[in-house]
N, C-alpha and C positions, 0 to 999 in steps of 0.2 A: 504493500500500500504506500502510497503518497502522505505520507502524515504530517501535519504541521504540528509544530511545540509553541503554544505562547504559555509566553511568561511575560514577569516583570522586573527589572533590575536595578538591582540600588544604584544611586543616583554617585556620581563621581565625588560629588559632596553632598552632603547630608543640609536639611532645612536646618537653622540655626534656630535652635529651641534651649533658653538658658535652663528648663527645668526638665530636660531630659536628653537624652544623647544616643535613644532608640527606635528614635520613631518612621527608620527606614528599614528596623531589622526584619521582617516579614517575605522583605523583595529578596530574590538571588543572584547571586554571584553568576559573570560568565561562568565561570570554572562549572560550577553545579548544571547550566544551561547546558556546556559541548558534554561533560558527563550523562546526562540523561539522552541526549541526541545520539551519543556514541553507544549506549545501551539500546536503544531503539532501532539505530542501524544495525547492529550485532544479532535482532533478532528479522534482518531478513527487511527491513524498510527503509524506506527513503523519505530522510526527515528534511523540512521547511522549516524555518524560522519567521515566524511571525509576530514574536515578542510581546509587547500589550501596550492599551491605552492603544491613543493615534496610531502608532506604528502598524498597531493588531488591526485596527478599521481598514487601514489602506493594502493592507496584505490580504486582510482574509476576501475580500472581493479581486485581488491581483492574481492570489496562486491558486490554484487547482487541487485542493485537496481532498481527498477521500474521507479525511479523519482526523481531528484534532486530541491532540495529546495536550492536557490543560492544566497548568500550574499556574498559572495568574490570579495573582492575588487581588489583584484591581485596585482604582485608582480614589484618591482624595480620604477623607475622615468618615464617610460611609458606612453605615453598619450591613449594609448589602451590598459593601463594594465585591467582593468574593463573587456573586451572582452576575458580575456586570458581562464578564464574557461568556460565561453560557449560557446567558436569555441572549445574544444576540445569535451564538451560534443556534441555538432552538430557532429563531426569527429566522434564518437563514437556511434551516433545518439541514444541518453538518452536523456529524455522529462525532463524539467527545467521550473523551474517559473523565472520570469520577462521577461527583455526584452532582446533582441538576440546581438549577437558583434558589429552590424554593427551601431545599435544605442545607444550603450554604448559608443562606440567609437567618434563618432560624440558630446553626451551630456559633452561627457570628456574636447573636443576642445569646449575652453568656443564663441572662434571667429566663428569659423565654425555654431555653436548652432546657433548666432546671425544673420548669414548671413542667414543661411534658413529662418528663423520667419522673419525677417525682408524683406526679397524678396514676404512673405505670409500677408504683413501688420498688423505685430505685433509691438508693439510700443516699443522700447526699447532703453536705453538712451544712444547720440553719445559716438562713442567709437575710440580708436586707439589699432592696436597690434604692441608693441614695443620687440626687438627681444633682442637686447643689450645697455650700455651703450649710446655710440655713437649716438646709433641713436635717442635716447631718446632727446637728447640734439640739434639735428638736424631739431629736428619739430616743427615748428610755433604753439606752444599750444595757440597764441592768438587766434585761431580758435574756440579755446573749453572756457565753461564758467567753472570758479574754484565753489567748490570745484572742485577736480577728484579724485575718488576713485581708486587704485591701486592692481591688485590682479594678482596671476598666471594665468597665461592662461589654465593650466587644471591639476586644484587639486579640489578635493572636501573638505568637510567635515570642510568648513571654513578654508581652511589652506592658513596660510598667511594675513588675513582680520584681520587685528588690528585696536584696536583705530588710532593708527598712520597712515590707510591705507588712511583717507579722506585728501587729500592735498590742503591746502588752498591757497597756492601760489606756485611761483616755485622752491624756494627752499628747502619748502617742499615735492614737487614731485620728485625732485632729491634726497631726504633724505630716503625716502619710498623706490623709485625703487634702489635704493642699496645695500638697506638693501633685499628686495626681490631678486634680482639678483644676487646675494652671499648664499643666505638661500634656495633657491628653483631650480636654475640652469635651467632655462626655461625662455619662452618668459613673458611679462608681458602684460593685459588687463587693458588700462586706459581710464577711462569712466567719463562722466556727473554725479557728485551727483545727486539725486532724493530728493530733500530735502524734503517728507513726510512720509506718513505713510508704517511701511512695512508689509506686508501680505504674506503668505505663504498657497499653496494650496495642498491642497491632493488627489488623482485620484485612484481610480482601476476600474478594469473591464474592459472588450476590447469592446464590440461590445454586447449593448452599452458602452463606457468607463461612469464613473459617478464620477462627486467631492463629494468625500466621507467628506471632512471638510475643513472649510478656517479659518485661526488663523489670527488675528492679535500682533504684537508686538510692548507694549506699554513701554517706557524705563519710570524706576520710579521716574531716576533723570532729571529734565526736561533738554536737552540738545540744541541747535543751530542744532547740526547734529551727530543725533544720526547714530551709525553704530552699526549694530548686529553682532558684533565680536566674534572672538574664546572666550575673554576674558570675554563676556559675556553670551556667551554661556554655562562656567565651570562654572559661578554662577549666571543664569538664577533665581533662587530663591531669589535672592537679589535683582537684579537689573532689572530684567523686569515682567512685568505683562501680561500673552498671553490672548486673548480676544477671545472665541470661540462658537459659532457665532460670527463674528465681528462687531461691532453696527456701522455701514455703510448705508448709502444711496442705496434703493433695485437697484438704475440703478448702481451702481457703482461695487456690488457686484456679479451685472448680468454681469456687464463686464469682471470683474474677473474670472466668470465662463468660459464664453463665449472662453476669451482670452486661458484661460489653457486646454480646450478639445479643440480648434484649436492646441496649442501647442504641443502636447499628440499624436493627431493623424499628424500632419506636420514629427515629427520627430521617427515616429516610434516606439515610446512607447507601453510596455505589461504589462497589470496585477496590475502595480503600480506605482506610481512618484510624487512627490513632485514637485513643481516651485513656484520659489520666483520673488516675485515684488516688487517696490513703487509707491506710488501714490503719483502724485504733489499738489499742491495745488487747484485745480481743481478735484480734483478726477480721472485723468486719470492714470489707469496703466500701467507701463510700466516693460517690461517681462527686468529681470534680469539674472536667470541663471535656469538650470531644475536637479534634481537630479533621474534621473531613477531607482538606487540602493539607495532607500533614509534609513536612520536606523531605526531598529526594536527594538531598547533599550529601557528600561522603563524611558530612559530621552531625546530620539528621538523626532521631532518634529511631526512628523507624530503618534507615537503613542500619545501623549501627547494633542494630537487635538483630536484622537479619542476617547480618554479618558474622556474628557469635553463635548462629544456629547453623551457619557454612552454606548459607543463600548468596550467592553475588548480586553484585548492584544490576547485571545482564537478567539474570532470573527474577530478581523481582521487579524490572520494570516490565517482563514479560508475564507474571504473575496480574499485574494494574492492567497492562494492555490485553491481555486474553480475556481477562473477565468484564473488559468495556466491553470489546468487539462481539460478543456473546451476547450482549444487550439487543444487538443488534442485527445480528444472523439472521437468516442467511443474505442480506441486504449487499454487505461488505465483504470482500475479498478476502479473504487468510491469510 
């Protein structure tokens, strides 16, 4: 097949934002871009660049494509920007790997994510969506137990999740959410710490979907309350240790499983997706947030799981691409 790849790429400089310094981490790298293309070629196709935004509008009506292979994360402060390119490839009606707008959109609203799983008896820990200042300052948090974690309501890619984000009292939840309410220009998501272990899951396939890998992340410095932050995410080689298989209790793991193809299928998920949990001290998981466009960089968490199970980066994008084109059978070419 003829495929094209859009994406989106961080910008050569970065918007100048004095209250944060992440708010391009989401886009990728050429590097990650000719890697996935050279995955894609490897099994047998010929890949287009078509990239996103502008570049994606005047391509996708210029090149000839069979099939879009879709990592774009989309453009501006949007909590539907994730949806922007495949409701036009729909409008266009061009076959695309992952999942469709309507649950890109929905995974984007970290509140919304929560309210469905949670209406489906998924366990996820109490939460407020705080919109502004004011109202921050207006709600009886003695309802909630400290810590609370602090984050945007719908950014991915760790943005915004600092060390700083776990607030141990109110002062420091006032300190957080100002700094995020200035930096991110959106509502905020403040939740129950999960003071255990955290695990992260990996999905493809539709019908049947299948957990392709479950990583745990072990911080090296022993912490009170560890958080897997952006800051640790840029030197993951330092400071954590990923466990893949997770050496876990089989009931515990089974829940995990369990919880995240409930997940997967509740919300509409295609082809592939990542969801993060913690576990309390009990072993119980409880569902955190789900990434449906999760990364395909060679320092992605998703790849990096499958990597430690002895999948190559060739195999699992043929794993994402065979279970699109499946969608679609026998329409498209093999």
């Amino acid at each position: 097949m003829r495929i094209g790849l859009s994406f989106d790429l961080k910008p050569d400089k970065a918007p100048v934002n004095e209250y944060i310094d992440d708010s391009m981490e989401e886009y990728d790298s050429m590097e990650t871009v000719e890697l996935i293309k050279s995955s894609i070629e490897a099994n047998g196709h010929q890949v287009v660049l078509l990239g996103g935004g502008q570049a994606f509008l005047d391509n996708i009506y210029k090149e000839n494509v069979d099939f879009v292979f879709n990592i774009a994360e989309g453009q501006g402060n949007y909590r539907s920007r994730e949806s922007q390119v495949p409701a036009i490839l729909e409008m266009l009606d061009i076959p695309y790997s992952g999942s469709d707008p309507l649950c890109l959109g929905i995974c984007l609203d970290k509140e919304l994510t929560k309210k469905m799983v949670a209406m489906e008896g998924v366990i996820t820990p109490k939460w407020q969506l705080v919109t502004d200042f004011a109202e921050l300052q207006s709600i009886d948090w003695n309802e909630f137990r400290f810590p609370l974690m602090v984050k945007p309501a719908h950014e991915g890619s760790s943005k915004g999740v600092r060390l700083s984000s776990a607030a141990m009292d109110m002062t420091e939840l006032e300190s957080e959410a100002k700094r995020q309410f200035e930096g991110y220009n959106q509502a905020l998501m403040v939740e129950e710490f999960i003071n255990g272990g955290e695990v992260t899951v990996g999905i493809t396939g539709n019908k049947p979907a299948q957990v392709l890998a479950m990583m745990r992340i072990l911080p090296r410095k022993k912490t009170e309350h560890f958080v897997y932050s952006i800051e640790v995410k840029r030197d993951y080689l330092e400071l954590v240790d990923y466990e893949c298989p997770p050496k876990l209790e089989a009931h515990i793991v089974k829940r995990l499983e369990d919880a995240s193809l409930k997940i997967f299928k509740i919300l509409g998920c295609r082809d592939f997706a990542r969801i993060d949990f913690r576990l309390d001290k009990d072993g119980n998981p409880y569902f955190l947030e789900i990434n449906p466009l999760p990364g395909l960089g060679n320092h992605s968490d998703l790849v990096l799981m499958s990597a430690m199970l002895g999948i190559s980066h060739q195999e699992l994008i043929k794993k994402i691409l065979s279970a699109a084109v499946k969608r679609y059978s026998p329409c498209l070419p093999q």
